[in-house]
C-alpha positions, 0 to 999 in steps of 0.5 A: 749380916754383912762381913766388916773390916774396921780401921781405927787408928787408936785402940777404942779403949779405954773411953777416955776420949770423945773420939775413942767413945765414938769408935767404941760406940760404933764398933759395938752397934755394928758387931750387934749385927755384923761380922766385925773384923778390928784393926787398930795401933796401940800407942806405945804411951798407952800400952797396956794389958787391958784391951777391955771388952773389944775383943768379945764385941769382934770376931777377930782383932788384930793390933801392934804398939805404935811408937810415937817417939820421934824416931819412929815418926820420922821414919813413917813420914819419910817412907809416906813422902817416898809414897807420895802419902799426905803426912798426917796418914803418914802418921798413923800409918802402920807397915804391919798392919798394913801388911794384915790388912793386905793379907786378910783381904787376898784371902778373905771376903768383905762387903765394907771396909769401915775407916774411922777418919780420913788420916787411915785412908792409906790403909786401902792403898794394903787392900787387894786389888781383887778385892771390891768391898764397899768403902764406908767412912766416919768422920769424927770432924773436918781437918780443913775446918779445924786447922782454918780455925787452930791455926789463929790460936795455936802454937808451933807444935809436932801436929801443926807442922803435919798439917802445914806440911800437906797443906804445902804438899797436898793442898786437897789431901782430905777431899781427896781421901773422901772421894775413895770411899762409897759412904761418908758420915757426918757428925754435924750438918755444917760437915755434911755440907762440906763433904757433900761438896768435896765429894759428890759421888758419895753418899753422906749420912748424918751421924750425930755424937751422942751419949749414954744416958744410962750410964749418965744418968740425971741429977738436979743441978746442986749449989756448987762453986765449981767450974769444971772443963773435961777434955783430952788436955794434950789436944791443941783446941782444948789447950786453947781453950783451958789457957785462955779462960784462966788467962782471961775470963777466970780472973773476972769472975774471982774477982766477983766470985772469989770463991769460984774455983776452975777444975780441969779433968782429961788426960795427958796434960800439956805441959802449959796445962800443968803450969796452970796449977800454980795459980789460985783456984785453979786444980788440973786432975789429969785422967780421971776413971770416971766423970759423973761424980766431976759433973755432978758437983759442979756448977756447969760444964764450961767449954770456952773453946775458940777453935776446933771441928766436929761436936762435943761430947762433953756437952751431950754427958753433961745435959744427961747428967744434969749438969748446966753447960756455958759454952762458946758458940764454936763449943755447941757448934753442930748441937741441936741446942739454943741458948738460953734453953739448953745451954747459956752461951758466952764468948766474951769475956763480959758474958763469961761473968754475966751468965756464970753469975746469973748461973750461980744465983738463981737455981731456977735457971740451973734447974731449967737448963739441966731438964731441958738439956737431959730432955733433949739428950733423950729424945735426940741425942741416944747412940742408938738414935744417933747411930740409926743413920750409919745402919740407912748408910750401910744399907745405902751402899751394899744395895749399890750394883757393881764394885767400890767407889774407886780402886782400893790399890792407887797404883801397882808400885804402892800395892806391892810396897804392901806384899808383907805377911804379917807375924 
């Protein structure tokens, strides 16, 4: 049983997300072996009294509210330009729990410090400088990927700014944050070859997303005039994405289909997203407390995304579900999916239309493509199967003689910038 100190840069609850189910996921199959240790900012927008059941799966937790209005940001970006810190880790990091971690690793023993995403590196420049725990990395997707792609699509909002700024200020700020750590995950082989690249020294693991598939449990597709999209909507590829099939393909399909109807379910939607609802057939739900039932009368998942990195959860619930996915090449990118077998795949316009109508009329395509999708789910795609990779990197790494892959503390000047007790 190894002694784990977990980073997250947002509370893993509640599983409103891909990336707070991953965290969630990973935390859990850890703490069935381990002594898990959690840190992780609450965002002030999401604060709340129900912490759900993180708190029984840990030994202990420790958090603060992370304010993200303009203010509090401004002054995070300042104080990590004065550091020498790349903006985007500037973002997310917190003095006080900075200051925990400086404190619970002078004081106590680890042999992993587990960081979720590159962005929380800065939290090892906290660590001890007497400290050598074994730095593991997760990578939910490759920022450098992503951007290359958003920037052809998206708009000039707070978060393109932080990644224009380090690209300017500190053109390799990922590939360097990868290099401090021991252990690095990956969740699709186009990434693993792009860490292995950026960082020789580590050892990368393969750690695919993956679903629950007995919470998602399967039912036969069912005849419905509903295309739904689920998705964080204030998460610049999903905009993206939502925008331009009801720019672009939506209108084609009505006018074949005039029944068809577009439903966008996820969180937070942009502004640009709500002002879709004033177009026929078009209904945005915001958060929803449980996707099944939105899966299950749909007539298929579509992800019509141009931009982005890493995998889809959204793809693995819907194939366990039962409900047919369409998708853009980028949307299964990293999936072990082949068109026309698990998914129907759709770029253009022109196919959008073609491989909807197809979908809608004939149910024996439906129902091929949802069994084979839920076979595929169950035989590759389990977290349990998915997350057996982090445990051979674990163990991997803690069988490695002498300290971490690097110093945690960069330098003296920073380390003590950290000396902070915390309340």
């Amino acid at each position: 049983m190894a002694e784990i100190l977990f980073l997250s840069p947002r509370w893993p609850w509640p599983l409103f997300d891909g990336g707070r189910i991953r965290i969630y996921e990973t935390l859990r199959h850890l703490a069935a072996s381990h002594r898990v240790t959690l840190l992780a900012p609450v965002r002030a927008v999401d604060n709340n009294a129900d912490r759900g059941p993180i708190p029984r799966l840990c030994s202990e937790v420790f958090s603060s509210v992370r304010s993200d209005c303009l203010p509090a940001v401004a002054t995070r970006l300042a104080s990590g330009l004065v550091r020498g810190i790349p903006l985007v880790q500037s973002f997310f990091l917190d003095k006080q729990l900075a200051g925990t971690v400086r404190n619970l690793t002078s004081r106590r023993h680890f042999d992993i410090i587990h960081v979720e995403y590159p962005v929380m590196a800065a939290y090892l420049d906290a660590v001890d400088p007497a400290s050598h725990p074994r730095l593991i990395l997760s990578t939910h997707n490759i920022e450098s990927i992503r951007f290359d792609r958003e920037t052809r699509f998206s708009s000039w909002d707070s978060r393109r700014l932080l990644l224009v700024g380090d690209q300017l200020l500190f053109k390799s700020w990922e590939a360097n944050a990868i290099r401090r750590f021991d252990g690095v995950t990956a969740v699709s082989e186009l990434e693993r070859q792009w860490i292995e690249r950026n960082s020789p020294e580590a050892h990368v693991e393969l750690v695919p997303n993956g679903v629950d598939a007995d919470y998602f449990d399967f039912s036969p597709p069912r005849q419905s005039h509903i295309l739904t999209f689920i998705g964080s909507m204030d998460y610049p590829p999903n905009i993206d994405a939502v925008l331009w099939f009801s720019q672009e393909v939506l209108p084609a399909l009505r006018a074949e289909q005039p029944d068809l109807r577009f439903r966008v379910v996820g969180s937070r939607p942009d502004a640009r997203v709500m002002r879709l609802k004033q177009s026929p057939g078009i209904e945005i739900t915001g958060q929803v407390p449980d996707i099944r039932p939105y899966l299950k009368d749909s007539l298929a998942l579509v992800v019509p995304l141009r931009s982005g990195g890493g995998t889809r959860l959204k793809i693995l619930q819907a194939m366990a579900a039962g409900c047919p996915v369409v998708s853009t090449t980028i949307g299964a990118e990293g999936l072990d999916v082949n068109p026309n077998l698990h998914f129907l795949k759709a770029d253009t316009t022109e196919e959008w239309v073609a491989e909807i109508k197809r979908l809608a009329e004939s149910g024996d395509i439906a129902h091929a493509i949802a069994k084979a999708g839920r076979q595929l789910v169950e035989d590759r795609y389990t977290w349990a199967k998915c997350l057996s990779g982090l445990d051979r990197l674990y163990e991997r790494v803690l069988s490695r003689s002498g300290s971490g892959a690097t110093a945690v503390a960069s330098s003296p000047i920073v380390a003590g910038l950290w000396r902070v007790r915390p309340r």
